[in-house]
C-alpha angles and dihedrals in degrees: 000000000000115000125261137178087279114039103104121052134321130185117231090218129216125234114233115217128189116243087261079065093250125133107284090213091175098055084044091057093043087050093053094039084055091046095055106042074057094062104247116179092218153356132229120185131188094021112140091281081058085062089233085165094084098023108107114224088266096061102031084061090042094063093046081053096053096044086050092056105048087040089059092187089305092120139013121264123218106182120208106246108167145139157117099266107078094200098040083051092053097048096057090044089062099051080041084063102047088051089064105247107165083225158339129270105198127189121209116271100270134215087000079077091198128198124260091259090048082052094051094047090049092056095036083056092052096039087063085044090075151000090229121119105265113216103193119215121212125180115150093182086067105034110035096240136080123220105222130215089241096057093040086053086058093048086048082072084072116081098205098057106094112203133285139292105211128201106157097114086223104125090187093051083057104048087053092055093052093038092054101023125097113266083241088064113093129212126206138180120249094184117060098211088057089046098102100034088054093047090053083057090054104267103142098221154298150294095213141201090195100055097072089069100039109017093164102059101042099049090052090054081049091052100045082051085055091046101049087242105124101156090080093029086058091056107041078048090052086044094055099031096099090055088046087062105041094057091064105045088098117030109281135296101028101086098037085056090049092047095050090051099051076058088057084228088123147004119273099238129139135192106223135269073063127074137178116283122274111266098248085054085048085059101047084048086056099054109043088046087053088050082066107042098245107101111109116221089230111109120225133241096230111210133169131198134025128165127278 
C-alpha cells in the first residue's frame, strides 16, 4: 500500500476538561505540543476518546481549532466527524473543511444499526460532502453494526475515502479486506494490542489510545511494522502490552483520563455518562504506570460530570 499523511500512528486524542466540566484549552495545547516534540505521525481530535458524544458543536469545532493551531502544519490533522444522523454529519464535516483539517475520521452510524446498504448510502452522502480524505471508522463492539468487506470493496469506488480504521477484533475480517481491497485503500488498526498482528497482515498503522500516554514508543513499533522489520517491533509491543491492557479494562476513555491524570498531565474530569474508574482498575493503572516509571507521585482530585 503506497504511504500517505496518515499511515503511521495517531493519536485519537482526549479532551481534557476542567473539574466544573468546561474545555480545559491549555492542557489540550500542552497534549498536542507533547505529542509532537515525540514524534507522532498524526493527530486526530474529537473521536470517541475525545469524548465527541457529549461535546456541542461549539466545542467539538473548538477542539479541532485549537489542535489546528498548536499543530501549525507540523503534522497532519484528521477531525472526528461521526454520527447517526447522515445530514447533521455532513454538515460538521464541512465547517470542519473550511477549518482546514487535512481529513475526516467517521464512525459508523450507532444504536440506528443500519443495514449494510444504509451504511453504504451514509458514506456515499459524506463522501460527496467533501474532497477530503474519509477514514471510516468501524467498531462494532461499540456501535452494534459491523461494516462489512463487501461493503468496504463498494465505498473503495469513491476516491476520497481513505481507507478504514478497524476495530472489529476480527483478524480474518481484516485480512479479507486487505486480500480483496484495492492496494490505495488503507487499512489501519482501531485496537493497540492488534496493532502489530494486523499490520503483519498489511494494514499501514494505527490510530492509537496508547499513544497519548507514550507517543514515542508506539509510533516507532509502528514504524518498524511499516518498515518489515518485526523483530524490534515485537519488543517495543511486548514493552507497552500491559498498558495496553490496562487502558481497556473499563470502556474507553476512562482509563486513559485517569492515567493521564495520575501523570498530572491533566485534570481528572468526565462528562457523564462517564465516571472515574473503579478503584481495583486505579490500582491496575498504577502499576502498570509505575512499571514504567511514569506515575507521578502526585495524587489526583477525581472528579466526574460537568454540562454539554
Amino acid at each position: 500500500m503506497s504511504k500517505t499523511p496518515f499511515t503511521g500512528c495517531g493519536t485519537a486524542l482526549v479532551t481534557p476538561f476542567h473539574a466544573d466540566g468546561s474545555l480545559d484549552e491549555s492542557a489540550l495545547r500542552r497534549h498536542v505540543q507533547f505529542q509532537i516534540d515525540n514524534g507522532i505521525d498524526f493527530l486526530v481530535p474529537c473521536g470517541t476518546t475525545g469524548e465527541s458524544p457529549v461535546l456541542n458543536s461549539m466545542e467539538h469545532f473548538r477542539v479541532v481549532e485549537i489542535v489546528l493551531e498548536e499543530a501549525r502544519g507540523r503534522v497532519p490533522v484528521m477531525a472526528g466527524a461521526g454520527g447517526n444522523n447522515t445530514a447533521k454529519v455532513r454538515e460538521g464535516i464541512a465547517v470542519l473543511e473550511r477549518m482546514g483539517v487535512q481529513a475526516i475520521l467517521s464512525v459508523t452510524p450507532y444504536y440506528n444499526k443500519p443495514t449494510q446498504e444504509g451504511l453504504y448510502q451514509h458514506y456515499h452522502a459524506l463522501a460527496t460532502t467533501t474532497r477530503l480524505p474519509i477514514l471510516v471508522y468501524n467498531v462494532p463492539g461499540r456501535t452494534g453494526v459491523n461494516l462489512e468487506p463487501r461493503t468496504l470493496l463498494r465505498l473503495s469506488a469513491f476516491p476520497n475515502i481513505l481507507g478504514v480504521k478497524e476495530a472489529s477484533g476480527n483478524i480474518s475480517q481484516v485480512d479479507e479486506i486487505l486480500r480483496t481491497l484495492p492496494g490505495r485503500f488503507h487499512v489501519l488498526s482501531g485496537d493497540d494490542a492488534l496493532t502489530l498482528p494486523m499490520m503483519s497482515l498489511g494494514a499501514v498503522g494505527v490510530i492509537s489510545v496508547v499513544s497519548n500516554i507514550m507517543p514515542r514508543e508506539m509510533t516507532q513499533m509502528v514504524a518498524h511494522c511499516n518498515q518489515g522489520d518485526f523483530s524490534p517491533a515485537r519488543q517495543l509491543h511486548r514493552k507497552l502490552a500491559a498498558l495496553m491492557q490496562a487502558l481497556f479494562v473499563e470502556a474507553n476513555p476512562i482509563p486513559v483520563k485517569f492515567a493521564l491524570a495520575a501523570m498530572s498531565r491533566i485534570e481528572l474530569a468526565y462528562r457523564l455518562p462517564l465516571v472515574p474508574p473503579q478503584p481495583d482498575t486505579q490500582a491496575k493503572i498504577r502499576k502498570v504506570l509505575e512499571d514504567l516509571q511514569l506515575l507521578s507521585l502526585k495524587e489526583t482530585q477525581y472528579v466526574a460530570g460537568g454540562t454539554n
